[in-house]
C-alpha positions in Angstrom: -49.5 14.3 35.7 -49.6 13.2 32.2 -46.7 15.8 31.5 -44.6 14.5 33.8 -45.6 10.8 32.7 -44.7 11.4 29.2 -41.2 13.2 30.2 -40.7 10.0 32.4 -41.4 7.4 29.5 -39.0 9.7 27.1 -36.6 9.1 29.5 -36.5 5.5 30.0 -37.0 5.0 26.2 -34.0 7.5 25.6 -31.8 5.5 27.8 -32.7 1.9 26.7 -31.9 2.7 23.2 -28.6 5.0 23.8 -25.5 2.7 25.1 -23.7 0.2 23.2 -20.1 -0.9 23.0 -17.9 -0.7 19.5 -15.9 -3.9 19.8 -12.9 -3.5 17.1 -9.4 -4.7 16.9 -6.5 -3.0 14.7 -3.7 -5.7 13.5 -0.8 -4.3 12.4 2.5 -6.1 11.2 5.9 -5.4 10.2 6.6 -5.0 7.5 2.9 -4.0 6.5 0.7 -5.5 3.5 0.5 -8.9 4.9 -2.9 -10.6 3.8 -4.3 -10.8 7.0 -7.1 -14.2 7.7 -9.3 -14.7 10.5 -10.6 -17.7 10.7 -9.8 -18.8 7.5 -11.7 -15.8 5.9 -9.8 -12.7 4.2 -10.2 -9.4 6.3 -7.6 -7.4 4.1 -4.2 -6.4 3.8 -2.4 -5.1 7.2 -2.9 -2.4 8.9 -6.4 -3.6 9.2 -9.1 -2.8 11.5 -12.2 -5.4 12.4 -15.3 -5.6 14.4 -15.7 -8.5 16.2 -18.5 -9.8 18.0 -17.5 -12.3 21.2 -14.6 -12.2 23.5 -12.3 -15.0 23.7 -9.9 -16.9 21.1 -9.6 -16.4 17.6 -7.7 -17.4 14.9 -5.1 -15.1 12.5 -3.0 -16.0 9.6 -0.6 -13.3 8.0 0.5 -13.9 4.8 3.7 -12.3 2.6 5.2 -12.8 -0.5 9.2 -13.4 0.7 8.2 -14.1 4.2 6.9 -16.6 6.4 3.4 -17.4 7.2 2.6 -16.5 10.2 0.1 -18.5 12.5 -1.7 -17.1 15.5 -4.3 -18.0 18.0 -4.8 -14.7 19.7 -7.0 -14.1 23.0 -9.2 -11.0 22.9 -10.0 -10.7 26.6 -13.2 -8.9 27.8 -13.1 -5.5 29.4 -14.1 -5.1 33.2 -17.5 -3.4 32.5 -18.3 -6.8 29.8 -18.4 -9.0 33.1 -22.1 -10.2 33.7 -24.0 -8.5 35.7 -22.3 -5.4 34.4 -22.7 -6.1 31.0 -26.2 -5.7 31.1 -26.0 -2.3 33.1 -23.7 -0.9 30.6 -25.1 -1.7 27.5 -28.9 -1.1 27.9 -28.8 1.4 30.8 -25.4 3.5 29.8 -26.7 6.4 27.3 -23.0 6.7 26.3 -21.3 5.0 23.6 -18.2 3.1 24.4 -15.2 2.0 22.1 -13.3 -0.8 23.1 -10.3 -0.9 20.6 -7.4 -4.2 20.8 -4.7 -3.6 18.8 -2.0 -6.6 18.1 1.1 -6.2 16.5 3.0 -8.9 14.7 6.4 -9.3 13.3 7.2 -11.6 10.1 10.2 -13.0 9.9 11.5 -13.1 6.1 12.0 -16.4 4.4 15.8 -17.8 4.0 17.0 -19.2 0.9 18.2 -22.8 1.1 22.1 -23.4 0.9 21.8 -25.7 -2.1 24.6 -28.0 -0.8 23.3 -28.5 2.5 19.6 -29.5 0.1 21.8 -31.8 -2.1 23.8 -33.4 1.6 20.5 -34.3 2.5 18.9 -36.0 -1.1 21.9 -38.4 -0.8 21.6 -39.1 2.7 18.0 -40.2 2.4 18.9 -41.9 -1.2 21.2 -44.2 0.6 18.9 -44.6 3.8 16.2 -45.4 1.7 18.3 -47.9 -0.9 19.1 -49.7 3.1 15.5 -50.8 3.2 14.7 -53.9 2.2 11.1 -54.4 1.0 9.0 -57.0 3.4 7.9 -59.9 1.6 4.0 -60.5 3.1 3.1 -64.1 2.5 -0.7 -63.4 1.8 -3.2 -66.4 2.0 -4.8 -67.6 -1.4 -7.8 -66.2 -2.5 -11.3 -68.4 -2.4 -12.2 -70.0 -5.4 -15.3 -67.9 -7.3 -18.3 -69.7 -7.5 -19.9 -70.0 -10.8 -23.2 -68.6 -11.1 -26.0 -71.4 -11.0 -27.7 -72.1 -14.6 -31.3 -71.5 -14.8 -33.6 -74.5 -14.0 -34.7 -75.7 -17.7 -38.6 -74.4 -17.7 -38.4 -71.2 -15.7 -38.0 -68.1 -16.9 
C-alpha cells in the first residue's frame, strides 16, 4: 500500500508542477528596424518578440528615422482555454506546455517633405490674421495701498 501511495503522490506532484502557458507576441513592421515601445518602455528594434503577462489592451509606439511615428493601442485577447474556470484546469492540472504566440503586423507610412510654398502661403496668412487682432485693453482696479509696518513701542524689545 505504501507503494502504490508513493506512486500516487508522484503523480499528483508531477502534474501540479508540469503545465503552464508561454504568453508571447511577435511585432513585426514594414519596413523593419522600427524602435518598437510598449508602454513607454523600449522592447527593441522590429521584428521583436515579447512575453507578456495579462490579456487585454496595451500600448505600442514604432519609431523610424524618415517615417512616421506610429501610435497603437493593441488588444491581445485571451485564448478559449484562459477563460476561468478553465484557466485553472489548464495551468495547474495540464502536464503539457502550451505556447500562445500573437503576432501583429504594422505598416509605417514614410514621412513627406513640406512643399516650401505651400509652408511660406501659410506664415503670411497667419501674419496677416494675427496683425487683424487688436490687443484687449483690461481696465484692472488699483492696487491697495501697503501698509507700513508698525514701529516698535519705545521700551520693548
Amino acid at each position: 500500500m505504501t507503494r502504490l501511495s508513493t506512486i500516487g503522490a508522484l503523480l499528483i506532484v508531477g502534474a501540479l508542477s508540469a503545465g503552464c502557458v508561454d504568453q508571447r507576441y511577435l511585432i513585426t513592421s514594414d519596413p523593419p528596424g522600427a524602435m518598437v515601445y510598449r508602454n513607454g518602455m523600449p522592447i527593441g528594434p522590429t521584428p521583436v518578440d515579447d512575453q507578456f503577462v495579462y490579456y487585454g489592451k496595451y500600448h505600442f509606439t514604432l519609431v523610424k528615422d524618415g517615417f512616421e511615428t506610429l501610435q497603437v493601442d493593441q488588444d491581445v485577447p485571451a485564448p478559449w482555454y484562459e477563460y476561468p474556470p478553465l484557466d485553472f484546469v489548464n495551468e495547474v492540472l495540464n502536464p503539457f506546455h502550451l505556447h500562445d504566440l500573437h503576432a501583429f503586423n504594422y505598416q509605417m507610412r514614410p514621412i513627406e517633405a513640406p512643399n516650401k510654398d505651400e509652408v511660406f502661403r501659410r506664415g503670411e496668412q497667419l501674419r496677416e490674421r494675427g496683425q487683424t487682432l487688436v490687443p484687449q485693453q483690461e481696465q484692472l482696479p488699483p492696487a491697495p495701498p501697503l501698509e507700513s509696518p508698525r514701529p516698535a513701542a519705545p521700551g520693548n524689545p
